[in-house]
Structures are given as structure tokens and as C-alpha cells.
C-alpha positions, 0 to 999 in steps of 0.5 A: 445512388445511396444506400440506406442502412437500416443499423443506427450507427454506434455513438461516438464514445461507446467503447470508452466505457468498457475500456475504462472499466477494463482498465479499473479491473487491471488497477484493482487487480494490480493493487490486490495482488501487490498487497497479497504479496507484501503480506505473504512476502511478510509474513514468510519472513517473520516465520523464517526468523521465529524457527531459524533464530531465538529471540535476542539473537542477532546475526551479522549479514553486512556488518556493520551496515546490515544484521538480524536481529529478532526481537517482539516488539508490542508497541509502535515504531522505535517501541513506542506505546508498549503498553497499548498494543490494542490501540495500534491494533484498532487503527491499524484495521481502520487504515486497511479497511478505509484503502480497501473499501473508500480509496482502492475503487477512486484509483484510476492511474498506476503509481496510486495502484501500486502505492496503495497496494503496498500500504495495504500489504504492509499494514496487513503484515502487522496486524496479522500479528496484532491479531494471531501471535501470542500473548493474545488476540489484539494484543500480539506482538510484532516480529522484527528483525531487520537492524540498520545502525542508529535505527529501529529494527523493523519488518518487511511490512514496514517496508512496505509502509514506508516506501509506499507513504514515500510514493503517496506523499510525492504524489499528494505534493505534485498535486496528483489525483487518483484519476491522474489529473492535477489538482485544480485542472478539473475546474479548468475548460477542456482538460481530460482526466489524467492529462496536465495543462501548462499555462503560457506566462 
């Protein structure tokens, strides 16, 4: 004889929600707590070298592959637009404020997390320069120190930059979206977020 229960069965499903928004908080976490690093990470660096060393000073670590070198730069990569510095200032702020605010909460998988977590640090490291070292508010200058042969002398930041726009433009090249799906699956029948098709030839 069969018992009739009197509690509706759970739909199909019901659980997936909360493990999705679990898994965004992680996502968002790891993304907020890598950008925090890079900017502390950056700017603990900066202070080292402005207490440790004077400007123009240049030590060696690994000659001739490695040396510090302090310098103040106003401009841009390779001191470009010195007489600027405001305008690298506005968009440095309009980066960090369009990943924070339009890209960071569309991230769904780990490797667009973590790239956007470390262009956000990065990004922050040197406008927290633009805005609080002398010569004034907008217009700081950016210590870097870090000299390569036949390349610019950068920062941690830019670091952080470079590495993570490597890792976003792989992922923009393989087609990869933020939910972790393929460019183009989403049109196709039956393929879930985060999984890739292979078509038969």
C-alpha cells in the first residue's frame, strides 16, 4: 500500500542556484583579494626603494640582466606623454572603475577571475600614484625601478598588467567567455555554459 506524502517534492534544479551564487562569491573574492595584494604588494615595493635608495640611483642584482633602478617617471610606458600625466590618470580610473563595476559580476570561471584581479591591482598601483605622490593630486609621478637591458624600467604594477592582459588576450583569441563558454556555442542546442562542442568533420 502506498503512502501519500504530504511534502511536494524539491524541483529538479533547486540547488543549482545557490551553488552558482556560491561559486560567484568565490570568483568575486578571489578577484578582490588578488587585486588588493597586487596594489599592496606594489605599493610596498615603491615605499622600499623611496626610503632604501635616491633617485637615479642604480643598483646591481643579477648584472647585466637585472638592476634597480629608481626613477619618476610622469608619463606613460617608456615615458611617453610626460607632459600629460592628468590624462593617464582619467583613464587609468575609468579601467579600474569599468572591471569593477561592468566586467568583475559577468565572471563565472577562474582564469577570467584571476586576469581581471590582477589588472585591477595593477592599474590601482599606479593610479594610487597619479593621485597621492607629489607634484600634486592627478598629476603624481610613478616610481619605478625594476631595469631590464633594452627595456623600460617598470613596477610591480606593471607586472601585474602585463601578465594579466597576456592572459586576457589568450583568452579573447581562444574564443573563451566570461561564463566559460566558447564563442558561438551559446547558439548551438544542448551546450551548457562552461563546456566546449566538437563537431564531427
Amino acid at each position: 500500500m502506498m503512502e501519500n506524502s504530504s511534502v511536494p517534492p524539491a524541483p529538479q534544479g533547486a540547488a543549482k542556484p545557490a551553488a552558482g551564487s556560491a561559486t560567484r562569491r568565490h570568483l568575486v573574492l578571489a578577484t578582490s583579494t588578488l587585486a588588493v595584494l597586487a596594489l599592496v604588494l606594489d605599493q610596498f615595493t615603491k615605499r622600499i626603494v623611496e626610503t632604501s635608495m635616491y633617485e637615479g640611483q642604480v643598483i646591481d642584482v643579477f648584472p647585466p640582466l637585472l638592476r634597480w633602478y629608481f626613477i619618476k617617471n610622469s608619463g606613460a610606458a617608456f615615458s611617453m606623454g610626460e607632459g600629460v600625466t592628468w590624462i593617464f590618470t582619467i583613464i587609468q580610473a575609468a579601467v579600474l572603475l569599468y572591471v569593477a563595476i561592468f566586467l568583475v559580476r559577468k565572471v563565472r570561471v577562474w582564469s577570467w577571475a584571476l586576469a581581471l584581479g590582477g589588472l585591477m591591482g595593477g592599474v590601482a598601483g599606479n593610479l594610487t600614484d597619479r593621485l597621492f605622490r607629489p607634484p600634486s593630486f592627478g598629476h603624481g609621478h610613478v616610481v619605478d625601478f625594476i631595469a631590464l637591458p633594452n627595456f623600460a624600467i617598470f613596477n610591480v604594477a606593471d607586472m601585474f598588467i602585463v601578465c594579466s592582459m597576456v592572459v586576457i588576450c589568450l583568452l579573447l583569441f581562444t574564443g573563451r567567455e566570461f561564463d566559460g563558454s566558447r564563442s558561438g556555442s551559446k547558439n548551438k542546442p544542448g551546450t551548457e555554459p562552461g563546456t566546449d562542442t566538437q563537431e564531427m568533420p
